[in-house]
C-alpha positions in Angstrom: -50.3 -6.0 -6.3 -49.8 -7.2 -9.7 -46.3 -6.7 -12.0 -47.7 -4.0 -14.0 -49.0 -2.3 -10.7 -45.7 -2.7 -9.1 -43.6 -1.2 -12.3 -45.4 1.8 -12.3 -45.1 2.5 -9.1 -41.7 1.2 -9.1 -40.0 2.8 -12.1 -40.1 6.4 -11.8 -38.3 6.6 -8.4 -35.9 4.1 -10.0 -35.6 6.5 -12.9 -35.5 9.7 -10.9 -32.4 7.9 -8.2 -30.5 6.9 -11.7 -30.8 10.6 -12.8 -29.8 12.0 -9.5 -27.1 10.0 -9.6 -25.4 10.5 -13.4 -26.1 14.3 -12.4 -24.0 13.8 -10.1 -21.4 12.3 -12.5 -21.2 15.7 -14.0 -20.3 17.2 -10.7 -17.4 19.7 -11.0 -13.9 18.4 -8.9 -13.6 20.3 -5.1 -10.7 21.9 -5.6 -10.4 23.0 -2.2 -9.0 19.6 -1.0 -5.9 19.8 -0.1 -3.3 17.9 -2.9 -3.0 14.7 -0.5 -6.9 13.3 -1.6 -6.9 11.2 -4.9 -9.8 10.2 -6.9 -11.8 7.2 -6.8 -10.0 6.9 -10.3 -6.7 7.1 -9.4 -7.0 4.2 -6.8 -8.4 2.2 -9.0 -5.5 2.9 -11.6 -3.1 2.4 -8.3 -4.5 -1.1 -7.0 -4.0 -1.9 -10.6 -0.2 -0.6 -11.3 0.2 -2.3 -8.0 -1.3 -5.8 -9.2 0.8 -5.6 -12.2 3.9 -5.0 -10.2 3.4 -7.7 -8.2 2.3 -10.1 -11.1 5.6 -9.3 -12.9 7.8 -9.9 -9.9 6.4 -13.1 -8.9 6.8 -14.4 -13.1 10.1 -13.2 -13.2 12.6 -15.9 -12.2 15.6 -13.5 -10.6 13.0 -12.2 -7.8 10.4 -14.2 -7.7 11.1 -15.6 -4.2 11.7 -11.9 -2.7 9.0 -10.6 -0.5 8.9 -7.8 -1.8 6.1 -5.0 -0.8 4.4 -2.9 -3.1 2.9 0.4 -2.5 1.3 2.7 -5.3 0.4 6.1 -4.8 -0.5 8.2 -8.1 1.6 6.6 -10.5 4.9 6.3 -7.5 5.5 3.1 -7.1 7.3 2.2 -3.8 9.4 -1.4 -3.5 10.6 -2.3 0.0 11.5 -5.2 1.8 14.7 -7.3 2.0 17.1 -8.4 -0.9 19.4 -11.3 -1.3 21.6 -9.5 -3.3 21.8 -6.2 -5.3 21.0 -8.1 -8.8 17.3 -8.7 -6.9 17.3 -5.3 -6.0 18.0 -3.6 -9.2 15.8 -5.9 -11.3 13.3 -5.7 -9.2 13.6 -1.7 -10.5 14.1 -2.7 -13.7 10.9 -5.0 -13.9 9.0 -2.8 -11.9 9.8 0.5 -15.1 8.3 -1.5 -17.6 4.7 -1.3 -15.9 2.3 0.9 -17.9 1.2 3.7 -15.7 4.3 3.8 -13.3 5.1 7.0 -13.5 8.7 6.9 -10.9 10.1 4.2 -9.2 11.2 4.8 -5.0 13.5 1.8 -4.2 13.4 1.2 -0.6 14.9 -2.2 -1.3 17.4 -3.0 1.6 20.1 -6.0 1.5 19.8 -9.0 3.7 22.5 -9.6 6.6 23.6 -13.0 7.2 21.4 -16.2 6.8 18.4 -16.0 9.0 16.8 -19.3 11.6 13.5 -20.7 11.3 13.6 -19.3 14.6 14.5 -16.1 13.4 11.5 -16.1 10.7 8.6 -17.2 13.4 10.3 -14.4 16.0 9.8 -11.8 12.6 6.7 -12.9 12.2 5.5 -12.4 15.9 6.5 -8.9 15.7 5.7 -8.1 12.7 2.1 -9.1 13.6 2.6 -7.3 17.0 3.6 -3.6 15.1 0.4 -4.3 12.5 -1.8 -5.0 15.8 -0.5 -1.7 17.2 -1.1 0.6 14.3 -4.3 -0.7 13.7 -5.4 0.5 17.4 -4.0 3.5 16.9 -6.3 6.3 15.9 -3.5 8.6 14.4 -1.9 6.5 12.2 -3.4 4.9 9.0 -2.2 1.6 9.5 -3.8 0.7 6.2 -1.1 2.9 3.8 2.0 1.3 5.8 3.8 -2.1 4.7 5.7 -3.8 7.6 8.6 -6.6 6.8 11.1 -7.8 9.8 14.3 -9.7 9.5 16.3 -10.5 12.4 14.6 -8.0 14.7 14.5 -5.2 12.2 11.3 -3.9 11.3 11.1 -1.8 7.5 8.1 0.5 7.5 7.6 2.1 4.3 4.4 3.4 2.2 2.6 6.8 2.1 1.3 8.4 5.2 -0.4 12.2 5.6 2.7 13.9 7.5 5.7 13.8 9.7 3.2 13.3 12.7 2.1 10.1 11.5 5.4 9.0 10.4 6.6 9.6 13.6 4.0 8.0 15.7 4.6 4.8 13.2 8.2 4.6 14.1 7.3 5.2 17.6 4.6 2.2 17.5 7.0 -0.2 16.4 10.0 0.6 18.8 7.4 -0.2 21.6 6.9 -3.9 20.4 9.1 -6.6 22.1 11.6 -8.1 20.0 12.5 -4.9 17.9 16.0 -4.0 17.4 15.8 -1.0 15.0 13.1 0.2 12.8 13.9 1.3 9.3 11.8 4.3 8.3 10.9 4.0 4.7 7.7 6.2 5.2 6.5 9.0 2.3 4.4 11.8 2.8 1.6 11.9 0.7 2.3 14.8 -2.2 
């Protein structure tokens, strides 16, 4: 088959998919979803707001050590982790405000307690790994949404989950992993 051959066979299904498609562009919103869903849009805006959390953290020289998780749902932005002092904790909230797009600020920032062992740091990181591993196999929770730090034993969950049933089975998850002292429930439900 020759190119001219194979454009005019080729081009009006191309044509008709990319018309099927903007039409669908124009689509009116369901608004029988329940408030939870988000757009596609607001995602994106999200991820972004998130990246530009984390960007300013990192460049700013008060916090930039912190490990500090970021979650963003619609314009909340969610810090948690562990703190070496409250000056890291409230300019973390501070830095975090001046972030086009963040709408509120939910500081789930927690203090540090004592000075922690490279022992104690490979020990958080096994069970960290072990809670992630766990939520991931589980069917009911959305592992995805939830943030898990460790310090000394003491695992922070926080992010945005569906409902109390997932938070729940999230907490549950982690006080069945060896090593786990307490769990710290930082968890939202999704508005």
């Amino acid at each position: 088959m020759n190119h001219r051959t194979y454009i005019k066979r080729v081009l009006p299904a191309v044509s008709t998919a990319l018309l099927l498609s903007l039409g669908a562009c124009n689509k009116a919103p369901d608004t029988s979803a329940p408030n939870a869903s988000t757009t596609i849009g607001v995602e994106i805006d999200d991820a972004v707001i998130t990246t530009k959390v984390k960007t300013a953290l990192m460049n700013d020289e008060t916090i930039k050590s912190m490990d500090v998780k970021i979650e963003t749902r619609k314009g909340e932005v969610m810090l948690s982790g562990f703190a070496d002092n409250q000056t890291q904790i409230d300019r973390s909230v501070s830095v975090a405000q001046t972030i086009e797009g963040v709408k509120k600020i939910d500081n789930k920032l927690a203090l540090k307690e004592g000075k922690q062992t490279v022992g104690n740091k490979i020990d958080d990181s096994v069970i960290t790994a072990g809670v992630k591993a766990a939520m991931l196999a589980d069917t009911q929770v959305k592992s995805m949404d939830i943030s898990v730090v460790t310090r000394k034993g003491e695992v922070q969950l926080s992010g945005f989950v569906d409902n109390d049933a997932q938070s729940a089975r999230a907490i549950e998850i982690a006080k069945g992993i060896s090593g786990v002292v307490n769990v710290i429930n930082n968890l939202s439900i999704k508005k």
